[in-house]
C-alpha positions as CSV (number, residue, x, y, z in Angstrom):
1,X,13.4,5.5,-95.6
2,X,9.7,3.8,-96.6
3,X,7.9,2.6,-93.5
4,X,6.4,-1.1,-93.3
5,X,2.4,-0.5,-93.4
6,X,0.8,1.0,-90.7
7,X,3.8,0.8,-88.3
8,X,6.8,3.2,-87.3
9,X,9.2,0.9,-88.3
10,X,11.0,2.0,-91.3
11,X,13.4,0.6,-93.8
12,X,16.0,1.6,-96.9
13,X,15.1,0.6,-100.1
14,X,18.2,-1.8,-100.5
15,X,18.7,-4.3,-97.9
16,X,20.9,-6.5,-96.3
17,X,20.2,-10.4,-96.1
18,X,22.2,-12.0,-93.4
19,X,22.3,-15.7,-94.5
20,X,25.7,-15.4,-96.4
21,X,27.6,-14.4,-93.5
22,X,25.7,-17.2,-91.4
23,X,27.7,-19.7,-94.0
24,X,25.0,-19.9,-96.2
25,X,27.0,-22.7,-99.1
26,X,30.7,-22.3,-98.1
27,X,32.5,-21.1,-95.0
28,X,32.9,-17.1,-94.4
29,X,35.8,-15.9,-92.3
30,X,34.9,-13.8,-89.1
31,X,36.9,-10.5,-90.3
32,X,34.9,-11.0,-93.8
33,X,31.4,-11.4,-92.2
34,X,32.4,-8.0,-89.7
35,X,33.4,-6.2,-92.8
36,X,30.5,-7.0,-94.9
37,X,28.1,-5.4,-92.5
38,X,30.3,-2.7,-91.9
39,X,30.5,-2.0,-95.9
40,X,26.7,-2.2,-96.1
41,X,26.7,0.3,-93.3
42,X,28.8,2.8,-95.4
43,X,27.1,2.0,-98.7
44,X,24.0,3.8,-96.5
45,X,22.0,0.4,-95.7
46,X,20.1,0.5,-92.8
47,X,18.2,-2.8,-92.5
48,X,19.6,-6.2,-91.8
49,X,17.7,-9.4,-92.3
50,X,18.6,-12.7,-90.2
51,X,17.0,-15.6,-88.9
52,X,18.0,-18.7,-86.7
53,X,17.7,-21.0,-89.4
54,X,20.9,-18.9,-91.4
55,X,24.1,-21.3,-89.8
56,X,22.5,-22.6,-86.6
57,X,22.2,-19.1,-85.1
58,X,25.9,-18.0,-86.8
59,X,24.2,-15.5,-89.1
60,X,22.5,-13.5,-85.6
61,X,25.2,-13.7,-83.4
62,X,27.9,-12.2,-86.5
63,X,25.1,-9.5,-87.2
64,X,24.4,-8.6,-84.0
65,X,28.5,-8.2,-83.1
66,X,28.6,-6.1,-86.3
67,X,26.1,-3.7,-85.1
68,X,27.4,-3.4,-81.4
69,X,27.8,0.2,-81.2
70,X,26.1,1.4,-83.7
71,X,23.1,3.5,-82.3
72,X,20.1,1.3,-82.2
73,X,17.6,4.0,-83.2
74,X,19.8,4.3,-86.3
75,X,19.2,0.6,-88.1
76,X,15.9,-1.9,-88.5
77,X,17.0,-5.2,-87.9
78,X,14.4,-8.0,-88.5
79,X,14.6,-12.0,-87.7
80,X,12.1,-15.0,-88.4
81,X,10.3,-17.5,-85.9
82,X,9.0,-21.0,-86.8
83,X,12.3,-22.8,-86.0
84,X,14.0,-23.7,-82.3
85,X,17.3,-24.6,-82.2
86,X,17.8,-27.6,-80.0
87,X,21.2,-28.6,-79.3
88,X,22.5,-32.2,-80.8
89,X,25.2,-34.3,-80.2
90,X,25.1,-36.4,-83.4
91,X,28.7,-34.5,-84.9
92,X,28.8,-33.8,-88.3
93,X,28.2,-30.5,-90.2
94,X,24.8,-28.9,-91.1
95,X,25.7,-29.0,-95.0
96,X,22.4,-30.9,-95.6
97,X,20.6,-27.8,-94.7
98,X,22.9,-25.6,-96.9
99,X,25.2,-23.9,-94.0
100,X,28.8,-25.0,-93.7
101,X,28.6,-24.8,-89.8
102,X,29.3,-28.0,-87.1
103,X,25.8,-29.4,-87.0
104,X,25.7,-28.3,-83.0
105,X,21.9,-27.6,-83.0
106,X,19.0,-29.6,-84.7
107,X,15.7,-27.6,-86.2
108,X,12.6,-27.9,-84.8
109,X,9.4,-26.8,-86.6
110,X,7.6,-24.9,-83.8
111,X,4.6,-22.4,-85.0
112,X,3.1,-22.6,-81.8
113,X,2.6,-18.9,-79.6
114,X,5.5,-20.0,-76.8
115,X,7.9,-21.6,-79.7
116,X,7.5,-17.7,-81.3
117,X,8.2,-16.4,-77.7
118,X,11.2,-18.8,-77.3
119,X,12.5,-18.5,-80.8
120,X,12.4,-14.6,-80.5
121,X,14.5,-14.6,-77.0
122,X,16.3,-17.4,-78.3
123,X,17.6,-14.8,-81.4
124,X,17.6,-11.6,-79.0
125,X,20.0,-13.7,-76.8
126,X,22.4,-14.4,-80.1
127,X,21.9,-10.8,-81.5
128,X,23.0,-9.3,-77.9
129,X,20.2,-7.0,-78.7
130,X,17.0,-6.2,-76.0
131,X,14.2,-5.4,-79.3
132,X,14.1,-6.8,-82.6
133,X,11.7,-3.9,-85.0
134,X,10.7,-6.9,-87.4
135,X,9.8,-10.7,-86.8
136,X,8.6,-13.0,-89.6
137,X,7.2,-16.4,-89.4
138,X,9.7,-18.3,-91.9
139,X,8.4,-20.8,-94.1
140,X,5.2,-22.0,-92.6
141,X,4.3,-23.8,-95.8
142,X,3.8,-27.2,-94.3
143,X,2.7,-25.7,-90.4
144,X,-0.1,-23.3,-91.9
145,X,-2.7,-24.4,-89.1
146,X,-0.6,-23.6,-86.6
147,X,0.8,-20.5,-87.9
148,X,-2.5,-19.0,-88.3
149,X,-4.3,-20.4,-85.1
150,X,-1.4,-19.6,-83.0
151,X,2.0,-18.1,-84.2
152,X,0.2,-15.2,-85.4
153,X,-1.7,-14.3,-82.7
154,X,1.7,-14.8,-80.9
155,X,3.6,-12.0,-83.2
156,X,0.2,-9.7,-82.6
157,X,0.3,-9.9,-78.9
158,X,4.1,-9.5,-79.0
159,X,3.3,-6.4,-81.1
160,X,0.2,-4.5,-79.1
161,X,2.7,-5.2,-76.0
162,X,5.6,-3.0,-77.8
163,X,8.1,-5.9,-78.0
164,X,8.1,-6.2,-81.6
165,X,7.2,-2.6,-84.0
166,X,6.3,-5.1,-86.7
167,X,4.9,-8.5,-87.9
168,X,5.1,-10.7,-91.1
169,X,5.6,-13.5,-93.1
170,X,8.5,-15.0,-94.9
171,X,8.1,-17.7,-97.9
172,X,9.4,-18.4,-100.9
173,X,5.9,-18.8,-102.3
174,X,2.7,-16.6,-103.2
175,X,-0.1,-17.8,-102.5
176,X,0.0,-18.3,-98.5
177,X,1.4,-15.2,-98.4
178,X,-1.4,-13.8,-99.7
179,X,-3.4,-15.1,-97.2
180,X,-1.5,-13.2,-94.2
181,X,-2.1,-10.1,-96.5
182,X,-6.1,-10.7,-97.1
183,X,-6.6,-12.5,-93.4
184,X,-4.7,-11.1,-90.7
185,X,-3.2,-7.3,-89.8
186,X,0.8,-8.2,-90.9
187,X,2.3,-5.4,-91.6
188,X,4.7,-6.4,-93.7
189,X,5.3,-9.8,-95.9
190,X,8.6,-11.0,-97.2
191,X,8.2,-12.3,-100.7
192,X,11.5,-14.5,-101.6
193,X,12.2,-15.8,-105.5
194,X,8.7,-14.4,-106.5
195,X,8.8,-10.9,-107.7
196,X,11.7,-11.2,-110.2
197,X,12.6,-10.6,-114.1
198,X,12.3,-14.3,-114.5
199,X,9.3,-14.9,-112.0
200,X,6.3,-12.4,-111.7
201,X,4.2,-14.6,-109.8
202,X,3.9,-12.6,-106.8
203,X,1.8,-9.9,-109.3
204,X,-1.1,-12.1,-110.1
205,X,-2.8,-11.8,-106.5
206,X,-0.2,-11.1,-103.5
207,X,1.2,-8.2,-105.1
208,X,-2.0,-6.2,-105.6
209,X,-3.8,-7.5,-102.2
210,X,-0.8,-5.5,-100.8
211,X,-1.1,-2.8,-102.2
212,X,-4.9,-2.3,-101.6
213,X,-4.3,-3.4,-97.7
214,X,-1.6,-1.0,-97.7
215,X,0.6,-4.1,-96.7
216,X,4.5,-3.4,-97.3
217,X,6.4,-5.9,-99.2
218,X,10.3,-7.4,-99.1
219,X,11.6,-8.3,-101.9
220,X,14.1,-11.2,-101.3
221,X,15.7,-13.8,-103.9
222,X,16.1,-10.7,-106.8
223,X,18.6,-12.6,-108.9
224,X,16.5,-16.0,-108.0
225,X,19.7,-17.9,-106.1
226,X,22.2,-16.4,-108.8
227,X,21.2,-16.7,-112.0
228,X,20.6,-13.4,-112.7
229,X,23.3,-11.8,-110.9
230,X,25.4,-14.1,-113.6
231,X,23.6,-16.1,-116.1
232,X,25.5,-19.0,-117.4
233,X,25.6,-23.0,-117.5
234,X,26.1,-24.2,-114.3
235,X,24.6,-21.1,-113.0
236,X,22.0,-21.4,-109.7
237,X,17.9,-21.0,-110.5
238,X,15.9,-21.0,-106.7
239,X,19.2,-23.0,-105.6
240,X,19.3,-25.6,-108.3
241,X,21.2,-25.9,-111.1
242,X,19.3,-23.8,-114.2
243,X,17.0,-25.6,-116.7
244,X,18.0,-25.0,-120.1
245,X,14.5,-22.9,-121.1
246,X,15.4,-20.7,-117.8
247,X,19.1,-20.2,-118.2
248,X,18.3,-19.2,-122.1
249,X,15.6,-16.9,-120.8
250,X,18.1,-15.3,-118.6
251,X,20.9,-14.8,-121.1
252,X,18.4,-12.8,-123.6
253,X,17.6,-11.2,-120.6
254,X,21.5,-9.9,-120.6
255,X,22.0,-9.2,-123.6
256,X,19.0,-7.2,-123.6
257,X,20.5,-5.0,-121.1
258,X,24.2,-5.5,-122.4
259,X,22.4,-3.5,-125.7
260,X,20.9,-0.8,-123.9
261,X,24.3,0.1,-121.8
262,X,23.4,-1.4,-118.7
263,X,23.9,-4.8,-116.8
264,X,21.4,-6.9,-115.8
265,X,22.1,-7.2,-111.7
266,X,20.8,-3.4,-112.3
267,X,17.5,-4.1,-114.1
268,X,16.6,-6.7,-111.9
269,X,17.3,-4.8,-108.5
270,X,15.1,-2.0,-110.4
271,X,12.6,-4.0,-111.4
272,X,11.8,-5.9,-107.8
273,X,11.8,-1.7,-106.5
274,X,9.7,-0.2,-109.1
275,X,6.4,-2.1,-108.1
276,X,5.0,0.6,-105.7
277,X,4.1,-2.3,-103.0
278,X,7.8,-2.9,-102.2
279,X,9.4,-1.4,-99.4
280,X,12.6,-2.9,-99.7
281,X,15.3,-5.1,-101.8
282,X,16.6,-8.1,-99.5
283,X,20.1,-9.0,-101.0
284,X,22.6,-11.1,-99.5
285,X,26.0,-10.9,-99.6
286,X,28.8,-12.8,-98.3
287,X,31.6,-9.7,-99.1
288,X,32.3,-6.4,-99.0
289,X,32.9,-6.9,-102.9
290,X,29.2,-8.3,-103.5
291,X,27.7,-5.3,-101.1
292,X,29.7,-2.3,-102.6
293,X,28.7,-4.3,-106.5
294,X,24.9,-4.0,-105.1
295,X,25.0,-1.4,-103.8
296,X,26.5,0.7,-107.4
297,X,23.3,-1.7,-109.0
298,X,21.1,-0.5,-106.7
299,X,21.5,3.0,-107.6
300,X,22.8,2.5,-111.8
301,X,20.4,4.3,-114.2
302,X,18.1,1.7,-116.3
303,X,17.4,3.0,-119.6
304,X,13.6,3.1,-120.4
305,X,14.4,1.5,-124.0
306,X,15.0,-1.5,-122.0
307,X,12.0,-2.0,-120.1
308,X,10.7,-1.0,-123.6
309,X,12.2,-3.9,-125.7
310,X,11.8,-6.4,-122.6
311,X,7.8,-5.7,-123.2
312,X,8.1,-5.6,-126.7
313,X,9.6,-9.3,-127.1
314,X,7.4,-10.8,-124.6
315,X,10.7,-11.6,-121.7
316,X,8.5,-9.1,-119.4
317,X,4.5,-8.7,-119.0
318,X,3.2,-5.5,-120.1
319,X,1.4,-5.2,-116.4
320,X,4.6,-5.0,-114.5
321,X,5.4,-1.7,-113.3
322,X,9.1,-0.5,-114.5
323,X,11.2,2.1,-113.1
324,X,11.9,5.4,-115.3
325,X,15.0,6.2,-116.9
326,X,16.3,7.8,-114.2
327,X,18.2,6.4,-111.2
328,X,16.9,4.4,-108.1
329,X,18.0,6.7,-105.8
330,X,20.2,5.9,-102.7
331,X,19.9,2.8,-101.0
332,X,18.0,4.9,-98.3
């Protein structure tokens, strides 16, 4: 277990993200989404990721039904603020936002300190859960104001009080984040698409300010939407379909590893852990087939001659920590 900064809360390395089972493209059934948590569970992953956002609130009430029973000191569960879910009558499905769900519940951006106190016993309602350890604001990219001036201070109060163990950010960009990690006390930031084998944004400036503000990181978005968990035409980069450059940058990627005797969902998990300001890997998966595949990844020896010839031919910067040639360890 690595703890998140300065707080008790503490976390496996390999991690569950809960938007798949909240519908996240296609429909899930309910006996799939039980049995993917309970198959992370086995596979020895202890934190779970949701948020509102993931199916309208489907994602937090199928996590929290998975975990009922389980012994709540045992398992970090973390969720996101920054969107109330007002209900709607306008019909229709919620496919526009990406989650095959009836749209029951409209989205409201709401960074304000009582939208985070609403939003978070909004989710603790849907979780069937009386403490959350984690809570993120999600995507303020467009709210930033208002997340700073007042959703923060929110998530600090709702820590000092004991109702929360920790506080963070969630985005799918750099450098905001990096202003939670130079500006305010988070304890934790959630980096999503950022920190990957085809994206090493996140090392320029967010990474390192972590590290020196002893600031714990989540990786999220590993195989950047899909293309690295299967590079090929057709084949998802950040949720869209791959540009050429990309997808050809991907496929050397695999037959890079293919050469060295290893895949490349492996050497991506590996490289998102190695940096040494990463807590945790967020993956999502909408199976029991995709967590048990993750999971084997998560702990698959990476051959040094890989990172090697990655550096060598220029498909990885030289400054980016790798892993040994040893394994990752358990997901714990």
């Amino acid at each position: 277990m690595r703890r998140l900064g300065r707080s008790g809360v503490e976390v496996t390395g390999l991690a569950l993200g809960a938007a798949g089972i909240g519908n996240l493209f296609t429909e899930v059934g309910e006996e799939q989404a039980q049995e993917t948590v309970r198959t992370a569970w086995n596979a020895g992953i202890r934190y779970f990721d949701t948020a509102p956002h993931y199916g309208i609130g489907l994602s937090e009430r199928r996590l929290g039904a998975a975990l009922r029973g389980r012994p709540r000191s045992a398992y970090t569960i973390s969720t996101k603020a920054g969107r109330l879910l007002e209900p709607t009558d306008a019909g229709g499905d919620d496919r526009a936002n990406g989650f095959a769900v009836p749209a029951t519940h409209r989205r409201v951006w709401d960074f304000s300190a009582d939208g985070v106190r609403r939003s978070l016993d909004a989710s603790l309602a849907r979780l069937g859960l009386d403490r959350v350890d984690v809570v993120y604001l999600h995507d303020p990219d467009d709210h930033a104001e208002q997340a700073f001036r007042e959703g923060y201070p929110a998530l600090e109060e709702l820590r000092s009080q004991g109702v929360v163990g920790a506080i963070g950010a969630g985005m799918n960009q750099t450098g905001m984040l990096t202003r939670f990690v130079r500006d305010t006390d988070v304890d934790v930031i959630l980096c999503a698409g950022r920190y990957t084998l085809l994206d090493q944004r996140a090392l320029t400036e967010l990474l390192p300010a972590a590290q020196d503000r002893g600031t714990s990181v989540v990786i999220g978005g590993a195989f950047n939407s899909g293309l690295l968990a299967d590079p090929k035409p057709g084949a998802t980069y950040d949720y869209a379909a791959a540009p050429p450059e990309v997808l050809d940058r991907a496929l050397a990627l695999k037959a890079a590893a293919d050469r060295h005797g290893t895949t490349l969902r492996a050497a991506a998990l590996a490289f998102c852990a190695a940096h040494p300001a990463v807590a945790s890997v967020l993956v999502g998966a909408r199976s029991p087939h995709e967590v048990r595949d993750c999971a084997e990844q998560f702990t698959a020896p990476v051959p040094d001659g890989l990172w090697q010839e990655l550096r060598a031919t220029g498909l990885l910067p030289g400054e980016a920590p790798v892993p040994q040639d040893k394994p990752t360890g358990e997901p714990s």
